[in-house]
N, C-alpha and C positions, 0 to 999 in steps of 0.2 A: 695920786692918792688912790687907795686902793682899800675900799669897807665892802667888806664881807653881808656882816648882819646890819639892819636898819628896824628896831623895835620903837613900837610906838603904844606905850601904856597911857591907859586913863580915858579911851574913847566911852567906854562903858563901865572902868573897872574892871571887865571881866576875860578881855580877849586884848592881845597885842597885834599889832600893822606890823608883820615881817617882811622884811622886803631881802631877798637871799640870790645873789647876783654870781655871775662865775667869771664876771669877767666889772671891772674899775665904773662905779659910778662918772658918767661922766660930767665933765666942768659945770652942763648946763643944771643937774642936778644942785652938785655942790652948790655954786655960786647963786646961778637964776631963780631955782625953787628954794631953798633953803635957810639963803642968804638972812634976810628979811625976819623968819621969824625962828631961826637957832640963835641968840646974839645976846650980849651981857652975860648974864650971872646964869642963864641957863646951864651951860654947858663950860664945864670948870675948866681952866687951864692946864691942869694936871699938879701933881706936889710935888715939892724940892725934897730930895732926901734929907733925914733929919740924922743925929744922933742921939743918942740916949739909951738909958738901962737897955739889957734886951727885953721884948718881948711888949715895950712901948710904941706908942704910935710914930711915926713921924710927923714933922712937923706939916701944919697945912699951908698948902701952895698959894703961890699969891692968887685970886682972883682974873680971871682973865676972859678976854671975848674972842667968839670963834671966828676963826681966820680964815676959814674957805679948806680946812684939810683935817681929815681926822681918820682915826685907823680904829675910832672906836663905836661900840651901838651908840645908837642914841635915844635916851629911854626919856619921856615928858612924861612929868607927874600929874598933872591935870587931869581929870578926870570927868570933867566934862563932855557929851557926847557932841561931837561935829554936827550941829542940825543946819549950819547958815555959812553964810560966808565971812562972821564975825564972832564966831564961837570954836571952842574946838581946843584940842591940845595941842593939834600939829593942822595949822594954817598954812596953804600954799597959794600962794596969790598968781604966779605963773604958770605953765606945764612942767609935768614929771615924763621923765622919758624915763620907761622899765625895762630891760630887754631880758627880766628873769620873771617867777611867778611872782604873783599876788594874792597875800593869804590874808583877810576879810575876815571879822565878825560881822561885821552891818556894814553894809554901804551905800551911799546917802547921794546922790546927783542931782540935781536939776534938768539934765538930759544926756542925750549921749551925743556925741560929734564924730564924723568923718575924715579922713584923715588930711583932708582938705579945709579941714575949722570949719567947714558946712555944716547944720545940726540932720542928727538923723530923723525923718522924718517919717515912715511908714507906721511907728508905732512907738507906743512907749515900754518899758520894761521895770516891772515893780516886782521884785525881790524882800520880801516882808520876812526875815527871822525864818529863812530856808536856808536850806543847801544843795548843792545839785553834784551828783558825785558821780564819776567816769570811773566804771572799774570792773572786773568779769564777777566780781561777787558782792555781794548788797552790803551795807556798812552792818560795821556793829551794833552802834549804840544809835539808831535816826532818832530824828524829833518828828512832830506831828505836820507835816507838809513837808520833807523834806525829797528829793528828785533823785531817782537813781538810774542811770542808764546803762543797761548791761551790754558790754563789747562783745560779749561771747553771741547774744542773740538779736540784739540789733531792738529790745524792747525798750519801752521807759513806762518807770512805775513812781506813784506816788505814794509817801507813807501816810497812813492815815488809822488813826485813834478817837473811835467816839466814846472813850471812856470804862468801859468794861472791854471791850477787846481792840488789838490794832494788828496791822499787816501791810504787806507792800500790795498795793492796787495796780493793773496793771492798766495804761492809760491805751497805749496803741503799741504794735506790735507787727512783724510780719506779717501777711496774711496766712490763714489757715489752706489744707487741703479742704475740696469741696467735698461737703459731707455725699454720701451713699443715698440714692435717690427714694424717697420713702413708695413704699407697696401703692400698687394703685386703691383706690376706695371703692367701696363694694358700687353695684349699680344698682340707682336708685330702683322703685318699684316702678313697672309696667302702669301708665295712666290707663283710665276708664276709655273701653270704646264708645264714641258720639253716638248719639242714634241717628238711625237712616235716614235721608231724606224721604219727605212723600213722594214718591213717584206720578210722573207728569202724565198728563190725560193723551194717549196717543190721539196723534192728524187723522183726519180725514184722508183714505185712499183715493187718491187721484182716478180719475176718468180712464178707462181703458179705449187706446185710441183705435181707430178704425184700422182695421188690416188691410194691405192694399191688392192689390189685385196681384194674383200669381202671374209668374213669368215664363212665356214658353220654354219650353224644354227642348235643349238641344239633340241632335243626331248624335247618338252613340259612337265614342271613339271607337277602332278596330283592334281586337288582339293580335298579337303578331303571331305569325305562325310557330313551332316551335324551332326553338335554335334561331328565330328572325327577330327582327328588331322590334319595339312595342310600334302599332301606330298612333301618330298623334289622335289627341280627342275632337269631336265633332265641334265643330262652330255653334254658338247659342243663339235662336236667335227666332222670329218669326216660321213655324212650320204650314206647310199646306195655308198658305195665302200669298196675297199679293199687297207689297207694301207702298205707298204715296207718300212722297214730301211733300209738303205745307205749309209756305211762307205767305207771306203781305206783301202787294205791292203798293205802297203808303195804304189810302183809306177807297181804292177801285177797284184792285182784283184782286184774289190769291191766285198764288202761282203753285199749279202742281206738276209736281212733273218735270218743271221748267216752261209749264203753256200758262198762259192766263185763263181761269175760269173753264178748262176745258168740260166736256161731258164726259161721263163716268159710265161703262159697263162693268156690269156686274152679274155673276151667273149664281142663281137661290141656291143653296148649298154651302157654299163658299165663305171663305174669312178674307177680309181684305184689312191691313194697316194703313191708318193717316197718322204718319207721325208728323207733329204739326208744333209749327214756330214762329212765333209772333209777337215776341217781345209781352204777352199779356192783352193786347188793345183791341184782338179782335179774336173771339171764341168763335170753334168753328162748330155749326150743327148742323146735325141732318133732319130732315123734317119732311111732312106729307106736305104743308105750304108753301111757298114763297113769300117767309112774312120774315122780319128782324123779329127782336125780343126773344121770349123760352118758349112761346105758345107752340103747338104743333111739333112739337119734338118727335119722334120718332123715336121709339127705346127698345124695340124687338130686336135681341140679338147685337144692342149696342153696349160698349162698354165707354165709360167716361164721354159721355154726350157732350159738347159744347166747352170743351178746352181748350186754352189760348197757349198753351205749350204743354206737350204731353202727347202719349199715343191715344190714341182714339181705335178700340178694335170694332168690327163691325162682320159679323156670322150672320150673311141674309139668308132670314127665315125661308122656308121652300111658299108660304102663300103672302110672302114681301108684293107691296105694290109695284106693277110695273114702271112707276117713276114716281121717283123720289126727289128730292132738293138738297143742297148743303146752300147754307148763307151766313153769313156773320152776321152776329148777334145785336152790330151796332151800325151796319154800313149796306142799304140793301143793295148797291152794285156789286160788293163780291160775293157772287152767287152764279149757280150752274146745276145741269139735272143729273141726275143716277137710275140708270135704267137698268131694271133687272131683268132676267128670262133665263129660261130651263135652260140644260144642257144641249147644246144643239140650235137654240134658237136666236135667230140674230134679232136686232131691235125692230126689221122689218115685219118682222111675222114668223110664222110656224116653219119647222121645217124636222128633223129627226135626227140623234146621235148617232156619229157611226157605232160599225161593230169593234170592241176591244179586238183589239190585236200587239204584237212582241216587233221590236225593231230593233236589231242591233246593228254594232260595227267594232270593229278590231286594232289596236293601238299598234305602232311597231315593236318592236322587243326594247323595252325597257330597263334598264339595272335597277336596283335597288333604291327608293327616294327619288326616282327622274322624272319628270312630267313630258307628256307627249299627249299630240290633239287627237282626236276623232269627231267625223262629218256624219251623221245617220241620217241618211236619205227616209222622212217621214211624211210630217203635215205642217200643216199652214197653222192651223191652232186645232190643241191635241188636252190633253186630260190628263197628269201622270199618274199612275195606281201601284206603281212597283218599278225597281230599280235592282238590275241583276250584276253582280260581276264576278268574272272565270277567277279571278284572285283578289287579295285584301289589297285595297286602294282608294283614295280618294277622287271622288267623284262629281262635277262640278257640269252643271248643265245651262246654257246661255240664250240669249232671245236672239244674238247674233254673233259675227265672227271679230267686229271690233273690241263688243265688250268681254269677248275670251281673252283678248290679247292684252286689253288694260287691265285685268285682273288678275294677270300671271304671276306678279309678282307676291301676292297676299300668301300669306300661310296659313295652314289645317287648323290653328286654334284662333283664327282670326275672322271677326264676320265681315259682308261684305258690305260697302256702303248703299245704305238706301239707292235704290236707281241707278243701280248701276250693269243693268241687264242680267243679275244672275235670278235664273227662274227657281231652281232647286239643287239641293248638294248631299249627295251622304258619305259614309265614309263602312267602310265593307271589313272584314276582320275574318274572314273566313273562305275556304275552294271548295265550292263555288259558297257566294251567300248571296240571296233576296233581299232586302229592304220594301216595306209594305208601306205606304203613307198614309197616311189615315186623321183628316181628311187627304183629300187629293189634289195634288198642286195644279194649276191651270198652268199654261206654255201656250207661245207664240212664235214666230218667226220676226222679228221685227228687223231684215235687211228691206233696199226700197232699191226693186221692185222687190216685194214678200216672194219666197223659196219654201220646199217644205222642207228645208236641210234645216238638222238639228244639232248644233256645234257644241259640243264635250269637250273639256278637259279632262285629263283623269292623271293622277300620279301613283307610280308601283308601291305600296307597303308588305308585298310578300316575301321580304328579306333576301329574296335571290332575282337575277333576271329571267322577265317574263314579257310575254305578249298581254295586255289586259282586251276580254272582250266586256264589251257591256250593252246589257238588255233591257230594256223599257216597256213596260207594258200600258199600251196608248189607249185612251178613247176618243174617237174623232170630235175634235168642238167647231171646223169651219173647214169648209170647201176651197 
C-alpha cells in the first residue's frame, strides 16, 4: 500500500494534520494505529460505475469498511479539537511511526517519551499557539510569540506585539566583539593637607663623660733616605720610665716583677709604670702609711691611685718622701716599701752623679733591613739623655744579653712586653740624627755578676749597606 497525503480536518476547523511521506506507510501505521478508529461508514468503499444521461452522476457504491489499504487521503469531518484521549477526530490508541514531516496546527501531549518508552524527564515543553521556524530569512506573516531561528547567523528571535507596534526581538545571539575601552576619568581633586603634629619636647642632654687620661706617645718612625725604602714607625708605648707588672698571689703578696712584695727604687724625677692585674679584688696604692683602706694615699705626681687592673703612672715629685708604701686596699700582707733619692744617691746615703759623658760602638756592615748586635763597654747604672746614629735605623737598648736575644724576633711597629729587659728604643730616619729624651730613661746592667756592658740591637733602614755606629749620651747613676 502506498499513501502519499494523510489530511486530518476538524481538529480546530482551521488547520489539517498532513502527514506527506516519500516513501509507503508502513503495516504498523495502516493496521496498529489506524485500524481501530478508520472503520464503518467513515471511509466509503468507493462507487461502482453507473450509466446514465451524460453529465449525471453515477450511481453510489455500496457502503463499505476499511480494509487495511488505501491509496486515498483521508479527511475526518469532526471538528472537535483532540484535548484527551477520548475526544478528537483522529484517535490513535497505539504508536505512529512517521519517517516524513509533521505539519501541526496545535499539538496537544501529555509528555514526551524516549525512544526506549521511558518518559522524558528533564523538563516539560509547552508550545501555546506558536511557531518556531528554521530559515535564513524571518517569515512573512508571524503571529505574536512566534520563534524564528536564523541559519545565516546562528540567532533566535521572538515576534512580539504590544499592540501599537511589533517586531522580531532578539533573544540570544553570538556574542558581540568587545567594545573599545572607554577614556580614563579625570582625577579626582587633591585632599586637604592634615595639620602638623605638635612637636615633642626634646630629652634631656646626657652627662658628658670623663676623658681618660692621654696616652704616651710613641718614638717617631724614620724617613727613608732618598731613593731608600720608608722606615717602619716607632713602637707606642711608655717613654722615659720604667714599667712593673702587678698580679696577686691569692690574698699575701703581689707579685712584681715576678718577686713577691719586693722593695722598690725610685729616683725623684722620674716616671715609673705599674701596670697592674688582679682580677678586681685587690686595688693597688701607694701611700705615706702602711695602713689598708683610701686613707694616706699619696697623689703627688700619681695617676689612677689604687686600681685593681689598669696602669697606675707615677712621676716622683723631686721633694717625694724618702719612703714610701704600696699596699692593697683590702689585704695588709700584700705590701712593700718605695724608696726614693736623687740622682746618684743610693738608699744608703749621699753620694754625687757622675759627669755626662758620649759612649758608642759600631755594628758590622749591614744590608739593608738586617739586624746585627753591638756591646758598648759603659756603666753599671747610667741615665740616658740622647741616642746618636751614623745612619736611619732601629735601635733597641737592653738590661742584658739574654733579654736581646728573646727579643729578636719582635718588629719596629711592635712593643715590647712589660719586663722583658728592654730599657729604651728609638728609631732614627736621618745621616747622622740625635734623638733627645725628655724625660730621661734610667738603664742598668742586669747580668749576675753586674758588667758595665751595654748590649744594643740595632737594625739598618738606610736603604743601602752600611756599618751603623751608635752614640749614647750617659750620666753616671751607680759605681
Amino acid at each position: 500500500m502506498t499513501i502519499k497525503k494523510f489530511n486530518v480536518k476538524g481538529l480546530d476547523n482551521t488547520a489539517n494534520v498532513r502527514i506527506l511521506t516519500t516513501d509507503n506507510l508502513t503495516s504498523n501505521v495502516v493496521y496498529a494505529a489506524l485500524t481501530s478508529a478508520l472503520t464503518g461508514s467513515n471511509i466509503g468503499g468507493g462507487g461502482g460505475g453507473g450509466s446514465g444521461s451524460p453529465g449525471g452522476p453515477g450511481a453510489t457504491g455500496a457502503t463499505g469498511v476499511f480494509s487495511g489499504t488505501t491509496n486515498q487521503a483521508i479527511i475526518t469531518t469532526n471538528t472537535t479539537p483532540s484535548t484527551s484521549t477520548s475526544t478528537g477526530a483522529l484517535l490513535v490508541s497505539g504508536g505512529a511511526g512517521v519517517s516524513g514531516n509533521v505539519y501541526a496546527g496545535r499539538v496537544y501531549s501529555s509528555g514526551f517519551y524516549m525512544l526506549d518508552g521511558s518518559p522524558y524527564s528533564s523538563g516539560n515543553l509547552n508550545i501555546s499557539g506558536a511557531t518556531i521556524a528554521v530559515s535564513s530569512t524571518a517569515p512573512s506573516t508571524p503571529a505574536n510569540g512566534n520563534l524564528w531561528f536564523s541559519t545565516n547567523t546562528g540567532d533566535l528571535f521572538i515576534y512580539f506585539s504590544d499592540g501599537s507596534s511589533a517586531g522580531w526581538l532578539q533573544i540570544f545571539g553570538p556574542a558581540g566583539p568587545i567594545g573599545a575601552t572607554g577614556s580614563l576619568g579625570a582625577t579626582g581633586a587633591t585632599g586637604s593637607i592634615g595639620s602638623t603634629g605638635a612637636t615633642g619636647t626634646q630629652g634631656n642632654i646626657g652627662l658628658t663623660g670623663a676623658t681618660g687620661a692621654p696616652g704616651a706617645t710613641g718614638a717617631q718612625g724614620s724617613t727613608g733616605s732618598p731613593g731608600g725604602a720608608t722606615g717602619a714607625t716607632g713602637a707606642t708605648g711608655p717613654v722615659g720610665g720604667y714599667s712593673y707588672t702587678v698580679t696577686a698571689s691569692g690574698s699575701s703578696d703581689y707579685v712584681i716583677n715576678g718577686s713577691n712584695d719586693p722593695d722598690l727604687y725610685m729616683i725623684r724625677g722620674f716616671t715609673y709604670y705599674f701596670n697592674v692585674t688582679t682580677s678586681g679584688g685587690h686595688p693597688f696604692w701607694i701611700k705615706t702609711s702602711r695602713v689598708t683602706g683610701t686613707a694616706s694615699a699619696y697623689s703627688n705626681g700619681v695617676t689612677n691611685n689604687g686600681a685593681a687592673d689598669g696602669l697606675i703612672t707615677f712621676t716622683v715629685p723631686i721633694d717625694a718622701p724618702s719612703q714610701l708604701y704600696y699596699i692593697c686596699q683590702f689585704h695588709s700582707a700584700m705590701s712593700g716599701n718605695i724608696f726614693t733619692s736623687n740622682i746618684g744617691t743610693g738608699s744608703g746615703g749621699g753620694g754625687s752623679a757622675g759627669p755626662r759623658a758620649t759612649y758608642s760602638g759600631t755594628s758590622a756592615s749591614l744590608a739593608n733591613n738586617a739586624a746585627g748586635n753591638i756591646d758598648i763597654t759603659g756603666l753599671k747604672g747610667y741615665i740616658i739623655y740622647k741616642i746618636a746614629s751614623s745612619h736611619p735605623a732601629w735601635i733597641r737598648i737592653y738590661t742584658n744579653a739574654a733579654a736581646r736575644s728573646s727579643d729578636s724576633a719582635r718588629t719596629s711597629g711592635t712593643d715590647p712586653t712589660p719586663d722583658t729587659g728592654v730599657i729604651a728604643e728609638v728609631i732614627t730616619n736621618a745621616t747622622p740624627q740625635t734623638i733627645t729624651l725628655a724625660p730621661a730613661v734610667a738603664g742598668f746592667n742586669d747580668e749576675n755578676p753586674v758588667t758595665t756592658t751595654i748590649p744594643i740591637a740595632v737594625t739598618n733602614l738606610s736603604g743601602g749597606t752600611n756599618a751603623i755606629t751608635v752614640t749614647l749620651t750617659l750620666v753616671k747613676s751607680e759605681e
